[in-house]
Jmol script that loads the backbone (N, CA, C; Angstrom):
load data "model"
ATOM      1  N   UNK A   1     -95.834  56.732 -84.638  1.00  0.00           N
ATOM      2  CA  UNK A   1     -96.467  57.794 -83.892  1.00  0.00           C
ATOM      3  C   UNK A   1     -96.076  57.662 -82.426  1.00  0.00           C
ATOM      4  N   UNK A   2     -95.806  58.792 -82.153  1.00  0.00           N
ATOM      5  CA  UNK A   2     -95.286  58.641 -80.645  1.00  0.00           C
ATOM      6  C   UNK A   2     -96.397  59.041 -79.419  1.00  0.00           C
ATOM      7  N   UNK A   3     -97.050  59.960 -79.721  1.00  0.00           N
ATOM      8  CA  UNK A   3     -98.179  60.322 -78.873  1.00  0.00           C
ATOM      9  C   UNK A   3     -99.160  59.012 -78.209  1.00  0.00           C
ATOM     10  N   UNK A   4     -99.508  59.000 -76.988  1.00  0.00           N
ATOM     11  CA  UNK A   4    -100.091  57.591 -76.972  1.00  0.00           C
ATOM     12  C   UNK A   4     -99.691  56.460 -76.775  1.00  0.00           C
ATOM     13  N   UNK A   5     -98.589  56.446 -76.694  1.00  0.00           N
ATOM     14  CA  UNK A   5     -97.151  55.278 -76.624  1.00  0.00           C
ATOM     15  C   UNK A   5     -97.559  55.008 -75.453  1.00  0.00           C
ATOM     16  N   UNK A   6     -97.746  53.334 -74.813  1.00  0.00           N
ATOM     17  CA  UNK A   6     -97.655  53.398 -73.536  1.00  0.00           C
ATOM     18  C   UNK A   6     -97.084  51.647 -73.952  1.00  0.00           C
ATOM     19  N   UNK A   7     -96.506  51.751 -72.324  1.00  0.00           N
ATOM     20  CA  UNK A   7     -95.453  50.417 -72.298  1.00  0.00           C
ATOM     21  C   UNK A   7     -94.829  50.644 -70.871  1.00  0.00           C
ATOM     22  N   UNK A   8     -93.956  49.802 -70.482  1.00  0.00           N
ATOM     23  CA  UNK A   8     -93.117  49.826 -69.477  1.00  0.00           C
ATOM     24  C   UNK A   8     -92.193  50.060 -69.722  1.00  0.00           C
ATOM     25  N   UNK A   9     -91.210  50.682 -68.995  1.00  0.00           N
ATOM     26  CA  UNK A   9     -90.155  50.904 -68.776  1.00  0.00           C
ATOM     27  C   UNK A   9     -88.825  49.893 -69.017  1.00  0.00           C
ATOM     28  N   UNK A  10     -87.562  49.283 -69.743  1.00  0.00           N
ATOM     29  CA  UNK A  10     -86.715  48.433 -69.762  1.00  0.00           C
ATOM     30  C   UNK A  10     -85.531  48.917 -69.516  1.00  0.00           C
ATOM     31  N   UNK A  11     -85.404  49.893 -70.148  1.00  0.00           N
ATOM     32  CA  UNK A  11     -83.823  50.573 -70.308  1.00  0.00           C
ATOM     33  C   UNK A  11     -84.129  52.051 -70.528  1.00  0.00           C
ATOM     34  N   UNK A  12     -82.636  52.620 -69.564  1.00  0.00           N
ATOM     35  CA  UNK A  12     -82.319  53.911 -70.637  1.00  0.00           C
ATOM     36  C   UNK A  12     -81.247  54.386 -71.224  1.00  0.00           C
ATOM     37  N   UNK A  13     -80.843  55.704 -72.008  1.00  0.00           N
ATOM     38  CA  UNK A  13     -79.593  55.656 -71.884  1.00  0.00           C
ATOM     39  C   UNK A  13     -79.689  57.305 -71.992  1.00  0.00           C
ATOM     40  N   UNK A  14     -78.697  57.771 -72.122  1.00  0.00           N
ATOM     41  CA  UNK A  14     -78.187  59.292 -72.557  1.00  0.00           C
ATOM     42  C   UNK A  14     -79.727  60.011 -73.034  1.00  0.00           C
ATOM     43  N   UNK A  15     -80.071  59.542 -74.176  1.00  0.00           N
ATOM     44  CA  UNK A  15     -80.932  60.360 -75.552  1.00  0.00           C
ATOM     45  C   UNK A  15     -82.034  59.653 -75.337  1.00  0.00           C
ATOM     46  N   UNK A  16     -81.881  58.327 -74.895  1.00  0.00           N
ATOM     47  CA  UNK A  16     -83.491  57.404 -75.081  1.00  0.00           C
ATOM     48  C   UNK A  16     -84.355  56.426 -74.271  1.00  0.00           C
ATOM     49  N   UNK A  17     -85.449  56.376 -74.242  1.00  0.00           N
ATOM     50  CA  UNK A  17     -86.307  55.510 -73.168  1.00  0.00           C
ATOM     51  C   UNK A  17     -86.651  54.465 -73.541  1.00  0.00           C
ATOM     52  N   UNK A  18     -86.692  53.341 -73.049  1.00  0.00           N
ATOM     53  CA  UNK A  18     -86.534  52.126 -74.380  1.00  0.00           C
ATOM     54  C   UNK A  18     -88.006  51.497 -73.265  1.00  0.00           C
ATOM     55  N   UNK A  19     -89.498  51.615 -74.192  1.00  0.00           N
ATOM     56  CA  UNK A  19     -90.123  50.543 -73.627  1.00  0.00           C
ATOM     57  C   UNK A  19     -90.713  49.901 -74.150  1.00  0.00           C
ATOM     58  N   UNK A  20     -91.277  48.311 -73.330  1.00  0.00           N
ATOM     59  CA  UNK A  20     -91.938  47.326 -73.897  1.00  0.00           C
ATOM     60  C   UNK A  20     -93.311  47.473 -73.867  1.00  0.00           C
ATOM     61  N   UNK A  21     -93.733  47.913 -74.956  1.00  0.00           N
ATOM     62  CA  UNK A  21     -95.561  47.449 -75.446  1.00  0.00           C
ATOM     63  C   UNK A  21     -96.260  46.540 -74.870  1.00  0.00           C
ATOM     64  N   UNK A  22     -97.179  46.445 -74.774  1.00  0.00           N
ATOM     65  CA  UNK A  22     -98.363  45.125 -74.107  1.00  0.00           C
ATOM     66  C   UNK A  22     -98.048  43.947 -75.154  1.00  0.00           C
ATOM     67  N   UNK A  23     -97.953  44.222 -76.469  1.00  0.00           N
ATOM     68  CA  UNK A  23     -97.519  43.190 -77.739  1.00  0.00           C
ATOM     69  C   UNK A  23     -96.112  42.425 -77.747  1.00  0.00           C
ATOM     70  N   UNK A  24     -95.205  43.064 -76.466  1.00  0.00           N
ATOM     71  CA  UNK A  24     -93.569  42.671 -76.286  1.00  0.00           C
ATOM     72  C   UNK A  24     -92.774  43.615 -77.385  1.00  0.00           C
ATOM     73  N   UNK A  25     -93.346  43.872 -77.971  1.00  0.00           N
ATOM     74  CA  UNK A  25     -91.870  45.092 -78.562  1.00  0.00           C
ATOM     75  C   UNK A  25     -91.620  45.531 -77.989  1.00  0.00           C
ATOM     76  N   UNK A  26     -90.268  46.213 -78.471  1.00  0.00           N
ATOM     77  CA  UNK A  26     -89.631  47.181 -77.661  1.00  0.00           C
ATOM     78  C   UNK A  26     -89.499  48.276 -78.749  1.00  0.00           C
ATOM     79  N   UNK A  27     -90.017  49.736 -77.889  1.00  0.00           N
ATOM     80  CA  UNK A  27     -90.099  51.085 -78.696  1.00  0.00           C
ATOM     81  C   UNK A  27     -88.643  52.032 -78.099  1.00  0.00           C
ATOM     82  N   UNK A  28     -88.096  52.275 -78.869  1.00  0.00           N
ATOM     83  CA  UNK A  28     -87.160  53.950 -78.586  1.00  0.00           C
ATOM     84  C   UNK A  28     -87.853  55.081 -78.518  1.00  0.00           C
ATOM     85  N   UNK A  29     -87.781  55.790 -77.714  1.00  0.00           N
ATOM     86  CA  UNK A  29     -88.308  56.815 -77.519  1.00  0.00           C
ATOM     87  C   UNK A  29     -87.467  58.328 -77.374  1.00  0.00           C
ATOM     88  N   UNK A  30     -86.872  58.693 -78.549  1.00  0.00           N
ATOM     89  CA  UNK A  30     -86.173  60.021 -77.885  1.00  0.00           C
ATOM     90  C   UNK A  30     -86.299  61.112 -76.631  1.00  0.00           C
ATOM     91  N   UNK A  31     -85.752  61.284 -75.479  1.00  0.00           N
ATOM     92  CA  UNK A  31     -86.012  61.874 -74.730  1.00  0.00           C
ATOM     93  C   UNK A  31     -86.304  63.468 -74.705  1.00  0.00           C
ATOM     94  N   UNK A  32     -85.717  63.847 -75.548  1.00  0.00           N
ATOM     95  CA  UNK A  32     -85.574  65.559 -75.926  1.00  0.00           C
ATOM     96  C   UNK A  32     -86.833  66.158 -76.260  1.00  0.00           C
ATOM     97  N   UNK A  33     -86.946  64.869 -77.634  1.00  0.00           N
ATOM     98  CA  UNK A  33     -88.763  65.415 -78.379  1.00  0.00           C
ATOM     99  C   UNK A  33     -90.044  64.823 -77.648  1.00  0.00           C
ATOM    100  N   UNK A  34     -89.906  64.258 -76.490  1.00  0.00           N
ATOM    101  CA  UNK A  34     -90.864  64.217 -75.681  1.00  0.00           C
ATOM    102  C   UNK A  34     -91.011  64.187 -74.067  1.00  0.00           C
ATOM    103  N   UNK A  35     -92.701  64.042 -73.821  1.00  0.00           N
ATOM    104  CA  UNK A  35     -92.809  64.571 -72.680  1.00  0.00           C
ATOM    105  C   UNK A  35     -93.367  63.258 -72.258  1.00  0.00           C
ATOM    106  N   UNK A  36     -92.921  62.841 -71.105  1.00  0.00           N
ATOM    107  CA  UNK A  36     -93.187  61.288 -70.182  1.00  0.00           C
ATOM    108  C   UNK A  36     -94.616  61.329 -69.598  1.00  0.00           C
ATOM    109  N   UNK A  37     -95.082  60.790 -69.393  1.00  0.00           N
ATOM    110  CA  UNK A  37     -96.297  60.220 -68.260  1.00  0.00           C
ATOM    111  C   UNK A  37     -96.036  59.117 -67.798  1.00  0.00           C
ATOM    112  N   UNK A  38     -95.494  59.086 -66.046  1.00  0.00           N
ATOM    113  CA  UNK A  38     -95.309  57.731 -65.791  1.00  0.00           C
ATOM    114  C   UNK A  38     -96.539  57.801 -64.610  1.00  0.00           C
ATOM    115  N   UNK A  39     -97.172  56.633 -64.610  1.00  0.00           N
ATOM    116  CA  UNK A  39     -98.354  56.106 -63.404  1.00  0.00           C
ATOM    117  C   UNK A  39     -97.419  55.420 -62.426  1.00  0.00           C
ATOM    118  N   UNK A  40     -97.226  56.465 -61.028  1.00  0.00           N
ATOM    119  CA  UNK A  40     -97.162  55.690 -59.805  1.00  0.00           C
ATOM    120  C   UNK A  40     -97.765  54.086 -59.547  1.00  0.00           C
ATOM    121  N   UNK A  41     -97.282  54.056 -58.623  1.00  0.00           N
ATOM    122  CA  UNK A  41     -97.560  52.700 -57.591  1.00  0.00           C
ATOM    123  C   UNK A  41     -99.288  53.346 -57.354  1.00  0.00           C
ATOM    124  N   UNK A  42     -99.194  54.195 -56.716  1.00  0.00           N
ATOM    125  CA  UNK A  42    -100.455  54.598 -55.959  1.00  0.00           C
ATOM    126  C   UNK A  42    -101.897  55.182 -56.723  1.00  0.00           C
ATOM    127  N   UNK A  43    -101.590  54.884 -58.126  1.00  0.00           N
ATOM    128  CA  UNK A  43    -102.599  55.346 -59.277  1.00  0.00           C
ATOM    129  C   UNK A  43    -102.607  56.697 -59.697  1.00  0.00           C
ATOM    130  N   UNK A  44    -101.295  57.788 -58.851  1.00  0.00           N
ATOM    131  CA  UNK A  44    -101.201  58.967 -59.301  1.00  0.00           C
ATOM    132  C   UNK A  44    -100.272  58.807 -60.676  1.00  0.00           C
ATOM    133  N   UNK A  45    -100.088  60.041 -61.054  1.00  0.00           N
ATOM    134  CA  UNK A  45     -99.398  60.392 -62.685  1.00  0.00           C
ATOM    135  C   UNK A  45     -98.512  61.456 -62.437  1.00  0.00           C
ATOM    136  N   UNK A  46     -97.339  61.508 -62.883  1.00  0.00           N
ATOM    137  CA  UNK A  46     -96.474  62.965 -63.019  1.00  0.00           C
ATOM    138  C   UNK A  46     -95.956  62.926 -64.444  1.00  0.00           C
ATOM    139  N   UNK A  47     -95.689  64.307 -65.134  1.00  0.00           N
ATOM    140  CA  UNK A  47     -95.364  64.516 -66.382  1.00  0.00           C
ATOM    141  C   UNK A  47     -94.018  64.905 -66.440  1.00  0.00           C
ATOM    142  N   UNK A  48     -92.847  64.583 -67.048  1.00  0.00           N
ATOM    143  CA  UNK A  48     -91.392  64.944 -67.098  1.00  0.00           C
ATOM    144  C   UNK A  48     -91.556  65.351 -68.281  1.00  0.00           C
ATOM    145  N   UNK A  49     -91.151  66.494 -68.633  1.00  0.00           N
ATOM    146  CA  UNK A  49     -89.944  67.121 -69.571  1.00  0.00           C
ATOM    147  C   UNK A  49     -88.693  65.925 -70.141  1.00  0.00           C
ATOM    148  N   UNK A  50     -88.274  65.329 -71.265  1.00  0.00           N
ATOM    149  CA  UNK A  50     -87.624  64.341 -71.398  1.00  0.00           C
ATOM    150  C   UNK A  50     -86.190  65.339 -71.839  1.00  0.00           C
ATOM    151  N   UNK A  51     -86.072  66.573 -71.899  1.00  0.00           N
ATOM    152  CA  UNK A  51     -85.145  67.062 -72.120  1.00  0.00           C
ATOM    153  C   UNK A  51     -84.617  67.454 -70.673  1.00  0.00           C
ATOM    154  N   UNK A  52     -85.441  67.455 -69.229  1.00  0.00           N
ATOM    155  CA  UNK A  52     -85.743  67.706 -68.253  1.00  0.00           C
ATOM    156  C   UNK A  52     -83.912  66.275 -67.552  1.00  0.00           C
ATOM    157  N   UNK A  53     -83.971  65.554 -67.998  1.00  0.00           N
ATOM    158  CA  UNK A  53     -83.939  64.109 -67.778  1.00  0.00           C
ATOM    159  C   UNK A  53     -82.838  63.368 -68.808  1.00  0.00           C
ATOM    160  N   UNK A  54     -82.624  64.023 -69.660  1.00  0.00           N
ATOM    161  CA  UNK A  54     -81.891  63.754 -71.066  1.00  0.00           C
ATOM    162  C   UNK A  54     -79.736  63.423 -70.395  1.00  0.00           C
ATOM    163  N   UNK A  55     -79.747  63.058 -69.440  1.00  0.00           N
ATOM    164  CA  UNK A  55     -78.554  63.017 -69.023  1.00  0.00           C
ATOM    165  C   UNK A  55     -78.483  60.933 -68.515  1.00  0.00           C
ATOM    166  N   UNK A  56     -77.125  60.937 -68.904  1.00  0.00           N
ATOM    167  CA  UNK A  56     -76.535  59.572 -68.619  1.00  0.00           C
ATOM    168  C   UNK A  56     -77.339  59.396 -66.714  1.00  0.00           C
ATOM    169  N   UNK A  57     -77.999  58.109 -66.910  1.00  0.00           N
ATOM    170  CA  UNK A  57     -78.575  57.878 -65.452  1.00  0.00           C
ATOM    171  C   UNK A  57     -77.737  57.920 -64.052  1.00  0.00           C
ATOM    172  N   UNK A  58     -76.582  57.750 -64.125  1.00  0.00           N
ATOM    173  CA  UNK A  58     -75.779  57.960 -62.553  1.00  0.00           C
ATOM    174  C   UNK A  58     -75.519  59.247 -62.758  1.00  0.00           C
ATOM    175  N   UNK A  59     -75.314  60.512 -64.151  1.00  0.00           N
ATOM    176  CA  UNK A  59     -75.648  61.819 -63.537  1.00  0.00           C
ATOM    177  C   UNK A  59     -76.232  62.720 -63.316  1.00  0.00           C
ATOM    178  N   UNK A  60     -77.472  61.860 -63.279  1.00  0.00           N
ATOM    179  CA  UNK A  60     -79.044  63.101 -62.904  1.00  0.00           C
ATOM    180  C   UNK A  60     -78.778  63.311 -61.526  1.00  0.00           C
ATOM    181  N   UNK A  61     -78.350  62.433 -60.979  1.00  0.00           N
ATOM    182  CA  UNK A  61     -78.162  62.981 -59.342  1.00  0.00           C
ATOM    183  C   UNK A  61     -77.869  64.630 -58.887  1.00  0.00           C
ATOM    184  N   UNK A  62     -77.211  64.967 -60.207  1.00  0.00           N
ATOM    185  CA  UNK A  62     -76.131  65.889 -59.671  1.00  0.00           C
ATOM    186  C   UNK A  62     -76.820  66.615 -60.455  1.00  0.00           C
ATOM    187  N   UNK A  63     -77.581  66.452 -61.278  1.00  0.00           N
ATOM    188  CA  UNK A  63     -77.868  67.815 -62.103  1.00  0.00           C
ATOM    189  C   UNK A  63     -79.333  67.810 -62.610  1.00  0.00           C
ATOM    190  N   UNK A  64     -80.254  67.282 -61.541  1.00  0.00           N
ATOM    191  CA  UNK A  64     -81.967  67.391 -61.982  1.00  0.00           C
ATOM    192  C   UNK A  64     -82.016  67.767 -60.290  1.00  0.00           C
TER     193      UNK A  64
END
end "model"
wireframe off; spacefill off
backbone 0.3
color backbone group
């Protein structure tokens, strides 16, 4: 189940968000079929579109 997923952040790539659980797994997360919630530093929240984001990481620069 993907809804509810929470973990940190490790890796990404092209298609997927790879994070670690409170338990140490590590989950894949397709980027396309979902929508992110990451918690700031400062206790705020923003929601991404993962299709928003779905590009190799050195070329979101150019195209988000």
């Amino acid at each position: 189940m993907l809804i509810g997923t929470k973990g940190r952040v490790v890796d990404e790539t092209k298609n997927l968000i790879i994070i670690e659980k409170e338990n140490g797994k590590e989950v894949k997360l397709p980027k396309v079929a979902c929508t992110f919630r990451f918690m700031l530093d400062d206790g705020s929240t923003v929601d991404i579109e993962g299709k928003r984001i779905a590009f190799r990481p050195h070329e979101r620069p150019k195209k988000v």
